[in-house]
C-alpha positions in Angstrom: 69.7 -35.8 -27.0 71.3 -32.8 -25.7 69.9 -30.7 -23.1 70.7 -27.8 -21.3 69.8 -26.8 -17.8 67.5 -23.6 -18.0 69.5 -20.3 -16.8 67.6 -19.8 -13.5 68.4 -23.1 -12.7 72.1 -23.3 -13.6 72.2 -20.1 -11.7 70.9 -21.9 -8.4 73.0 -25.1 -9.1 76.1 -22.9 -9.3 75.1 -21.1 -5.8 74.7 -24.1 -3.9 78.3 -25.3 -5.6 80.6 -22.5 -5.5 78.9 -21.0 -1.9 78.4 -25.1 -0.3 77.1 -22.9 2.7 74.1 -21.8 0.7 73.2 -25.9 -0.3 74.2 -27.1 3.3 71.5 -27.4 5.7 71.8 -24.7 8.2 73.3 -25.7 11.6 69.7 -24.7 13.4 67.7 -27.3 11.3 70.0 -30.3 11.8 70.0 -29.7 15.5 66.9 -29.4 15.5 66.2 -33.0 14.0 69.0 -34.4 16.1 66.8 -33.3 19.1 64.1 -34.8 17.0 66.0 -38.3 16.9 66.7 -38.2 20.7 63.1 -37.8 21.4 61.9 -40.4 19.2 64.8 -42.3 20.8 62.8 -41.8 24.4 59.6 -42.3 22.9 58.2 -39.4 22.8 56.8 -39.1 18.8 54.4 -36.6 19.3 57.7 -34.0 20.4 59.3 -35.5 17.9 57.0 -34.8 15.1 56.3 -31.4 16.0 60.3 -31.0 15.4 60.5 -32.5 12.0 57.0 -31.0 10.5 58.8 -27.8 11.4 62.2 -28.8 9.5 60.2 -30.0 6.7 57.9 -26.7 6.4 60.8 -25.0 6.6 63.3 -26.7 4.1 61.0 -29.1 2.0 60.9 -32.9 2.2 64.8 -33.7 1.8 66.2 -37.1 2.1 67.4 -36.1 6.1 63.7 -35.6 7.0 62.0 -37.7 4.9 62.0 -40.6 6.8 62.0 -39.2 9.9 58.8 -37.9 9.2 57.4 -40.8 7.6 57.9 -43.0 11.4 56.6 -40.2 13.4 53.8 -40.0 11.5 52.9 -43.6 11.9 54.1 -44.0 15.7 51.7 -41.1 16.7 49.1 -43.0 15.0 48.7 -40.3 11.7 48.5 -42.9 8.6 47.1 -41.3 5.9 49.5 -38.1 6.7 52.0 -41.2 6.8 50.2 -42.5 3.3 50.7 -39.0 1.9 53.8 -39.2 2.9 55.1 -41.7 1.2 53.4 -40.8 -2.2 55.4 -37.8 -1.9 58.9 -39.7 -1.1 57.9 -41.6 -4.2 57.4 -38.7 -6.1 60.5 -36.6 -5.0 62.3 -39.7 -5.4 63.5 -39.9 -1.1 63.5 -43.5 -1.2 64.4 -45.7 1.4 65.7 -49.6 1.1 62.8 -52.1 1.5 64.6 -53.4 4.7 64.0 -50.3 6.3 60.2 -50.3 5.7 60.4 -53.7 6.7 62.1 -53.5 9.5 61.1 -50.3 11.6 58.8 -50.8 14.7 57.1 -47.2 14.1 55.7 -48.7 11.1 54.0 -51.7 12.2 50.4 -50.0 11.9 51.0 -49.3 8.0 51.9 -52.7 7.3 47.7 -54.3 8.1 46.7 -51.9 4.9 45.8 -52.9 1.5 48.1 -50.8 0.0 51.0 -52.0 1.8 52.0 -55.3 -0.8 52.4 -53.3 -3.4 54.5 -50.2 -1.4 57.0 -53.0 -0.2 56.6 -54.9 -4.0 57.5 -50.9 -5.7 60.8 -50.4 -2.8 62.2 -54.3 -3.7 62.3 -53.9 -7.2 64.1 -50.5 -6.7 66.1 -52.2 -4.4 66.7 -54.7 -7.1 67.8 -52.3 -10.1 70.3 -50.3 -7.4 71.7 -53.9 -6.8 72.3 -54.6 -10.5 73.4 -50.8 -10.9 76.0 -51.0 -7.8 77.1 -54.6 -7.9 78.6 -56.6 -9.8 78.2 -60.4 -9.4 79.0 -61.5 -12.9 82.9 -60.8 -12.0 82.5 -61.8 -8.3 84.0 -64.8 -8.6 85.2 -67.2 -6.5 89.1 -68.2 -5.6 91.1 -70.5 -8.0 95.0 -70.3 -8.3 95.1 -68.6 -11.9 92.6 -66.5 -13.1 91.5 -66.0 -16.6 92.3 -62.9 -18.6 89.3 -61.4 -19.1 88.5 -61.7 -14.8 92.1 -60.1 -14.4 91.2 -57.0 -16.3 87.4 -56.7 -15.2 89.3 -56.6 -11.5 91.6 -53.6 -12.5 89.0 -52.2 -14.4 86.4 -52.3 -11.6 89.2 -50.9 -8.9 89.6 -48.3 -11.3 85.8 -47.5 -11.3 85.3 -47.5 -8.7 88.4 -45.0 -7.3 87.8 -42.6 -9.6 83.3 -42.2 -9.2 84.3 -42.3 -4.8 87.8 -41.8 -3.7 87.5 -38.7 -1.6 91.7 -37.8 -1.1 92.4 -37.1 -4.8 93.6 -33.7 -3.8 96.2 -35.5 -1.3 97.8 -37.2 -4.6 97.5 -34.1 -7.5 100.8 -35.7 -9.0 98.9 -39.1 -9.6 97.3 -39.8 -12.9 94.6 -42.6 -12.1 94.1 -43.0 -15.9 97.7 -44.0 -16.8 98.2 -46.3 -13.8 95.0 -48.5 -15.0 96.6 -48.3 -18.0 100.4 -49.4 -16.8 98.3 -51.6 -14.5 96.7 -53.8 -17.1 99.5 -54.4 -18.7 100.9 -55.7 -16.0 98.2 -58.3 -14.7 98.1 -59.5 -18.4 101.5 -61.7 -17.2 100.2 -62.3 -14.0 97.9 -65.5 -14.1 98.5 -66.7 -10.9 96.2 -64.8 -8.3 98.6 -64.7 -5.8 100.9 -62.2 -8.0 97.8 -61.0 -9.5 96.3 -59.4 -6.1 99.9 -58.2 -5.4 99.3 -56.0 -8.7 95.9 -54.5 -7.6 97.6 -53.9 -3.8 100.5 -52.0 -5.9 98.0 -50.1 -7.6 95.7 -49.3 -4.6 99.1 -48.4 -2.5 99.4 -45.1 -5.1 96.5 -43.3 -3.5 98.7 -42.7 -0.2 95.5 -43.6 2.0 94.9 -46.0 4.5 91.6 -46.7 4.1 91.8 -47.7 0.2 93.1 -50.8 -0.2 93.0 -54.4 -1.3 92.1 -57.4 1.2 93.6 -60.9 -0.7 91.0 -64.0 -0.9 91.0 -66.1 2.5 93.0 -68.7 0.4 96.0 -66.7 -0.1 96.1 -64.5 3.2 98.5 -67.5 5.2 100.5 -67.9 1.9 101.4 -63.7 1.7 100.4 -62.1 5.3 101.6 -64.5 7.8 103.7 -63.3 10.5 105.5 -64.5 13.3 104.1 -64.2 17.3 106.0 -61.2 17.9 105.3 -56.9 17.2 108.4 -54.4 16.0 108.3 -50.9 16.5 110.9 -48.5 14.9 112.4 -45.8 17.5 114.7 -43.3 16.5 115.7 -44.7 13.3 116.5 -48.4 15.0 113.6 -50.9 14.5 113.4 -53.4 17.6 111.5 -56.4 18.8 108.7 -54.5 21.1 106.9 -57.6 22.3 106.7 -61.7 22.1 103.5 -62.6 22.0 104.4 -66.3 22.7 107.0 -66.8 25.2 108.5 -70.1 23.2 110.4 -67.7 21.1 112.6 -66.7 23.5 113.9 -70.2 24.0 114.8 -69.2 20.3 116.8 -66.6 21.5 114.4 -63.9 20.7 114.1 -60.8 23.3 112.5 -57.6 23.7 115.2 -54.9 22.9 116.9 -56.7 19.9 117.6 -54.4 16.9 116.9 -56.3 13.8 119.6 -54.8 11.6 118.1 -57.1 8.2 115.7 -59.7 7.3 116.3 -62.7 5.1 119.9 -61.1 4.5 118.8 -57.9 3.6 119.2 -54.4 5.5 116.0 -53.6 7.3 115.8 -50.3 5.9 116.2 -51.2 2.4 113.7 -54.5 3.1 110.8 -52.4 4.1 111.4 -49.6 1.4 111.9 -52.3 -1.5 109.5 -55.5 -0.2 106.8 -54.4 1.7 106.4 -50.6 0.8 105.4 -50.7 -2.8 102.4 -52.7 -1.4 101.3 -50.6 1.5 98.5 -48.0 1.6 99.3 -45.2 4.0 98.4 -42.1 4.5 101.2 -40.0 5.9 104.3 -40.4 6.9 104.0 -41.5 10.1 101.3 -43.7 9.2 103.6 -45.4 6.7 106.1 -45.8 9.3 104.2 -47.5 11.5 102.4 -50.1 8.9 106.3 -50.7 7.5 108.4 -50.9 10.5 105.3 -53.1 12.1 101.9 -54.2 10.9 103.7 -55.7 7.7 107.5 -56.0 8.4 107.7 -59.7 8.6 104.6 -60.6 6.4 104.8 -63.1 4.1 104.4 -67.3 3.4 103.5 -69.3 6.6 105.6 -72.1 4.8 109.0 -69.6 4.8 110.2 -69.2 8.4 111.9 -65.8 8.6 115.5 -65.2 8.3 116.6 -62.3 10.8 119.8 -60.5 12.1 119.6 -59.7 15.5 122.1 -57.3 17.8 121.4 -57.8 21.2 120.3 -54.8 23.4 123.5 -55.7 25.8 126.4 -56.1 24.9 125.5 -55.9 21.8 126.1 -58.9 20.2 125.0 -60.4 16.7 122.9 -63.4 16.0 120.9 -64.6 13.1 117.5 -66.9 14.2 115.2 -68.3 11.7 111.7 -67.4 13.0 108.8 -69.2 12.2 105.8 -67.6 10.6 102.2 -68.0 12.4 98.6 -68.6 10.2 96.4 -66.1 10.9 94.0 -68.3 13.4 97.1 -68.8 15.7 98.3 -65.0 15.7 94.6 -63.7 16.0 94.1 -66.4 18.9 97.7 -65.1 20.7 96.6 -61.6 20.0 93.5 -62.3 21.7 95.3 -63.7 24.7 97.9 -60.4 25.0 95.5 -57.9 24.2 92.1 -56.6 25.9 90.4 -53.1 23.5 90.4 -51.6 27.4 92.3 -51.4 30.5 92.9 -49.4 33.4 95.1 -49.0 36.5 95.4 -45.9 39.0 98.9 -44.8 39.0 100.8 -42.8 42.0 99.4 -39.4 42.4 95.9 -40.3 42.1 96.0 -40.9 38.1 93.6 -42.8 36.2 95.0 -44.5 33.2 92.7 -45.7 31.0 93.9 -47.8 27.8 91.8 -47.7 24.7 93.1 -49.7 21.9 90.7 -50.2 19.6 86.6 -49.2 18.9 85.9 -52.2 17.0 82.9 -53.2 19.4 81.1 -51.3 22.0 83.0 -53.0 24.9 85.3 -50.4 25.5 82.4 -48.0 26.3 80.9 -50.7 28.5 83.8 -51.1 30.3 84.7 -47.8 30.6 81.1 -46.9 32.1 81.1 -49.8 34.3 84.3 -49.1 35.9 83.3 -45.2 35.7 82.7 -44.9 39.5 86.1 -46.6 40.5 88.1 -44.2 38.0 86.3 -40.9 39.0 87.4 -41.3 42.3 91.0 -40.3 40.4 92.6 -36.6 41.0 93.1 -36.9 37.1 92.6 -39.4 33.9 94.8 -40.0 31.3 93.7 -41.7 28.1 96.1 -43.7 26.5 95.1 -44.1 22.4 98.3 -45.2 21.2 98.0 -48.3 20.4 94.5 -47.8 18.8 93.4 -48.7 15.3 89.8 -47.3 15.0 86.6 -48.9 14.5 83.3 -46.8 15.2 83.7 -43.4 16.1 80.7 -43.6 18.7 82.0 -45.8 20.9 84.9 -43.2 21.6 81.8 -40.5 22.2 80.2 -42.3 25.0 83.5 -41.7 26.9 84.1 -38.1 26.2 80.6 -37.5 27.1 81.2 -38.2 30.8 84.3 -35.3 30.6 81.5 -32.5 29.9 77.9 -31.6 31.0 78.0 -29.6 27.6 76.9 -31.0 23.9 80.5 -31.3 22.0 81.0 -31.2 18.6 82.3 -34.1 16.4 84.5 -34.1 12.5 82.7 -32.4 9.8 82.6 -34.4 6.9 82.1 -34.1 2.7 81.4 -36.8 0.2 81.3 -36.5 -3.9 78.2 -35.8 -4.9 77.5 -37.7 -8.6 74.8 -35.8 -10.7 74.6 -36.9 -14.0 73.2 -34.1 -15.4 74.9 -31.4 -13.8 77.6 -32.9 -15.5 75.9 -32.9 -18.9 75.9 -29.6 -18.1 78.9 -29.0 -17.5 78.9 -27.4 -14.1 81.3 -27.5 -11.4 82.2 -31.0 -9.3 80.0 -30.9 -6.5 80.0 -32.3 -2.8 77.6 -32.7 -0.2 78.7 -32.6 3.4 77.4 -32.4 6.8 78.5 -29.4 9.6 79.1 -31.3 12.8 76.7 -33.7 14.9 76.3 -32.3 18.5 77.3 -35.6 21.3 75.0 -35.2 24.4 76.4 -35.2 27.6 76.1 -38.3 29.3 73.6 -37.2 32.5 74.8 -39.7 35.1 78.0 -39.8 34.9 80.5 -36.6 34.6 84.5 -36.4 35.7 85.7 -32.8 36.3 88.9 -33.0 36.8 92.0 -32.6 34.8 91.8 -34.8 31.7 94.8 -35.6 29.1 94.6 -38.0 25.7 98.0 -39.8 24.8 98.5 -40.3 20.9 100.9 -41.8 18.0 101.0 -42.5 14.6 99.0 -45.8 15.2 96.7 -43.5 16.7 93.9 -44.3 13.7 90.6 -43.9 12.0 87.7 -44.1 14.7 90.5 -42.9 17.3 91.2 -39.7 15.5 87.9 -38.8 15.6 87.8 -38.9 19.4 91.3 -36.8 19.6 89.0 -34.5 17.1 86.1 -34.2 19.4 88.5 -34.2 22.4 90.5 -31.2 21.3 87.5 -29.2 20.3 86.1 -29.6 23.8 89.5 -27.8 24.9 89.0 -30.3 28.1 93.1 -30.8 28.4 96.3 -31.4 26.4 96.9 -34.0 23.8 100.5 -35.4 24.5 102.9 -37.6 22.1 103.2 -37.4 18.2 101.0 -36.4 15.0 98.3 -39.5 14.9 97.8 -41.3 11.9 96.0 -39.1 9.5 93.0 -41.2 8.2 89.5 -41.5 9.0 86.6 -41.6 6.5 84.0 -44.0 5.2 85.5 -46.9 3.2 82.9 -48.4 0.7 83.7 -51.9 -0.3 83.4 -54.2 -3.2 83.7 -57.2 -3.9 86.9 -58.6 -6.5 87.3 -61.3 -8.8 89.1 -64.4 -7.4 87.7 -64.2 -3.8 89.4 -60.7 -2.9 87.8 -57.3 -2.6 88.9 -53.9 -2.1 87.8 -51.1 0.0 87.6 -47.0 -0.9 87.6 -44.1 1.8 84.6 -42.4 0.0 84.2 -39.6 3.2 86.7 -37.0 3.9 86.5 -35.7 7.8 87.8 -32.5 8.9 88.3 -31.1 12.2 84.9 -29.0 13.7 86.4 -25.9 12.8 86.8 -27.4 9.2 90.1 -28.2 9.4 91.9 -30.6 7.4 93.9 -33.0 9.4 93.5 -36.2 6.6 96.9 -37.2 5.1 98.3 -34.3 8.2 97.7 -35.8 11.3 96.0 -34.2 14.7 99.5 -32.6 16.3 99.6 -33.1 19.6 99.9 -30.2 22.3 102.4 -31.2 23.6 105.0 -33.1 21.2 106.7 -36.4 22.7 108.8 -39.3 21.0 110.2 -42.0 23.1 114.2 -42.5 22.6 115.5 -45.9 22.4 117.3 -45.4 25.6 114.5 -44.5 27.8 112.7 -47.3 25.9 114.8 -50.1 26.7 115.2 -48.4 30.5 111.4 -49.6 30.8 110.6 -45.9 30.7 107.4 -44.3 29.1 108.4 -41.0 28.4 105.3 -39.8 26.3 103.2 -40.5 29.8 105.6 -38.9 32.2 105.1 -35.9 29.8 101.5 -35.9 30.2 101.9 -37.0 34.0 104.2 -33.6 34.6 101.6 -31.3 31.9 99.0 -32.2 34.4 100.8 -32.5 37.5 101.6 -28.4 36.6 97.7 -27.8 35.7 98.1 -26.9 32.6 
């Protein structure tokens, strides 16, 4: 049956829509439960409480005080308020996943009542119909070399589902139509039974969103046989794409060497290699992001079985060559990776400069690290940051560092997700979006560097590493130096594919604290810096002699 939302109420839906101020919580309220959080956080509840009974007098029981609310009341030792609670979460439908009442220490006195079984029995079967609603296990199947037709299309068709309910970026890509690629894609992966070629398909199809956090990751089975790659890294610089680093030092008795120009692979020109073999299969974001995943993350992908064919001009004098190179599995690379690379470093350098080198947030070591050597490089004049090299991860291990470069609370991203409501779209109102003005990062109270402070970034400046150049340039604490970073961050959502695979989606679009957008841009440096080839084959750096002089002149 048709219905139709009452006028009153169309009238406030299309308020909170068209004016997003009016629906977002106001910037007072969400500090004051982040204070909230912090206190619960030190154990004080009964603070804490006071806090959130305030935020939920004031705005109603909402899903980002419900459950706040719901612990405090239990920790300070208030159970039927918690009881009440509850019924009304139920109600108001600001459920929670049965893990969470399961799990949380504040709720430990709830769990000796009577009523408790059948609270926990009421949130599992929820949990159990979101499952059935969200998953799907019936196409979730496992790896075999040739899939059957009907697993082929329920892939496409789920990749297409599921892109079109969450992808966030769709006003990145206003020339793609998302319908007539499932379409052209189906036809396709009706002639491609083997899984191999089949997940090559559903890459080619992700790869049309331009973003790099939307993408397809090939079953375990298949990743040796299409994403091996030799023990060595290419960059491209100025045009010229050149062996940057050998991560195992038997290839040079190949005749390999930092500084060679591959001028083609397996016969073909580099250029037209990357554009013809590797792009069409690549999700990027920008330009610069491309760039980087072509010219090195990817280049020389491909069968572990296949060494690769390259053509090589020396760096001096210039001579040609052509080496067959062979291909490494992945536990080989990941284990000579391991051995090359640390997520943090640091050195002083001449002048009293700490440099510190970040290269990735995957864990919370680099935080660690940086804390734990914290004395050492605050007795520096200055600290440079190096994030070049760095891929993301979490965004709040990068926070724990820049809250030892102010005593004030800095702002992080703002953010915005689709917002799916059925009916409002029976009723044919306006797509609508929920988002969240910026968190607040506490200083850190022991530890605080005041002197001058600069962040080094490039287009493999990424994800979790954007969002501390965000935060960094919002605290205006010094220059960023080098080129445009990456220009993706967000909050993939993944799923699982038939054949072993699955597939990620960014489902979170960040912007800048000011609410600038800098996804599919890139944060632009203050100071803009490319290497040359000359000054990178001198053994120069010339992105930190840039920063070195910016700070050397205090600015």
């Amino acid at each position: 049956m048709k219905r139709f939302a009452p006028h009153a109420l169309v009238l406030a839906l299309l308020a909170g829509v068209l004016n997003p101020s009016l629906a977002a919580p106001r910037p007072p309220a969400k500090e004051r439960l982040d204070q909230a959080e912090t206190l619960q956080s030190a154990g004080k509840f009964a603070e804490a409480l006071a806090l959130v009974q305030a935020d939920v007098s004031d705005e109603g029981l909402l899903p980002r005080n419900a459950w706040l609310l719901l612990q405090l009341q239990a920790a300070t030792g208030q159970l039927e308020a918690a009881w009440q609670t509850l019924a009304r979460m139920d109600i108001e439908q600001q459920l929670v996943p049965a893990q969470w009442l399961e799990t949380a220490s504040e709720l430990t006195p709830l769990r000796a009542d009577p009523r408790w079984p059948a609270t926990l029995a009421k949130a599992r079967a929820r949990d159990a119909l979101r499952e059935r609603l969200y998953e799907a296990r019936a196409i979730e199947t496992p790896f075999r070399e040739t899939l059957p037709l009907n697993e082929r299309i329920a892939g496409v068709s789920r990749l297409w589902a599921e892109v079109k309910t969450h992808f966030a970026n769709f006003e990145l890509v206003p020339e793609l139509d998302w319908d007539a690629l499932y379409l052209q894609t189906l036809e396709r992966v009706k002639a491609t039974p083997r899984t191999e070629d089949y997940y090559r398909e559903l890459m080619r199809m992700m790869a049309r969103l331009q973003d790099g956090h939307s993408n397809v990751v090939v079953p375990d089975e298949l990743r040796d046989r299409m994403l091996a790659r030799p023990a060595l890294r290419t960059r491209q610089i100025e045009g010229h794409v050149v062996i940057s680093q050998l991560l195992d030092p038997e290839l040079a008795r190949l005749g390999l060497a930092v500084g060679q120009e591959i001028i083609a692979i397996d016969g073909q020109p580099v250029q037209a290699y990357a554009r013809q073999q590797i792009q069409p299969f690549t999700s990027a974001s920008t330009a610069q992001d491309l760039a980087q995943r072509l010219y090195d993350y990817n280049l020389l992908r491909g069968d572990v079985r296949k060494p690769v064919k390259l053509t090589l001009r020396d760096a001096a004098p210039g001579a040609v060559r052509q080496l067959r190179v062979p291909r490494l599995d992945g536990k080989a690379r990941a284990a000579l990776f391991a051995k090359n690379d640390g997520a943090f470093g640091w050195r002083m350098l001449p002048g009293d400069v700490a440099l510190v080198e970040l290269r990735g947030f995957g864990d919370d070591k680099p935080a660690q690290a940086y804390l734990a050597a914290f004395e050492q490089i605050a007795k520096a004049r200055a600290i440079v940051f190096d994030l070049r090299e760095n891929g993301g991860g979490n965004g709040s291990v990068g926070y724990r560092i820049l809250s030892t470069l102010s005593p004030q609370p800095f702002e992080t991203s703002q953010w915005w997700t689709r917002s799916q409501v059925s009916a409002w779209r029976a009723w044919g109102l306006p797509l609508t979006i929920e988002g969240g003005s910026p968190d607040l990062v506490q200083p850190d109270a022991q530890r605080q560097f005041k002197g001058p402070v600069a962040v080094l970034t490039s287009g493999a400046t990424y994800s979790a590493a954007e969002d501390f150049v965000a935060a960094f340039k919002r605290m205006a604490r010094g220059p960023v130096v080098g080129e445009a970073t990456g220009g993706s961050t967000g909050q993939p959502l993944f799923f699982k594919l038939p054949g072993g695979g699955m597939a990620r989606v960014c489902s979170k679009r960040d912007l800048l604290p000011d609410g600038t957008e800098f996804v599919g841009k890139g944060l632009l440096p203050d100071l803009a810096v490319q290497p040359t080839l000359a000054g990178w084959r001198s053994g120069r750096d010339e992105v930190l002699e840039a920063a070195l002089e910016r700070l050397q002149r205090g600015e």
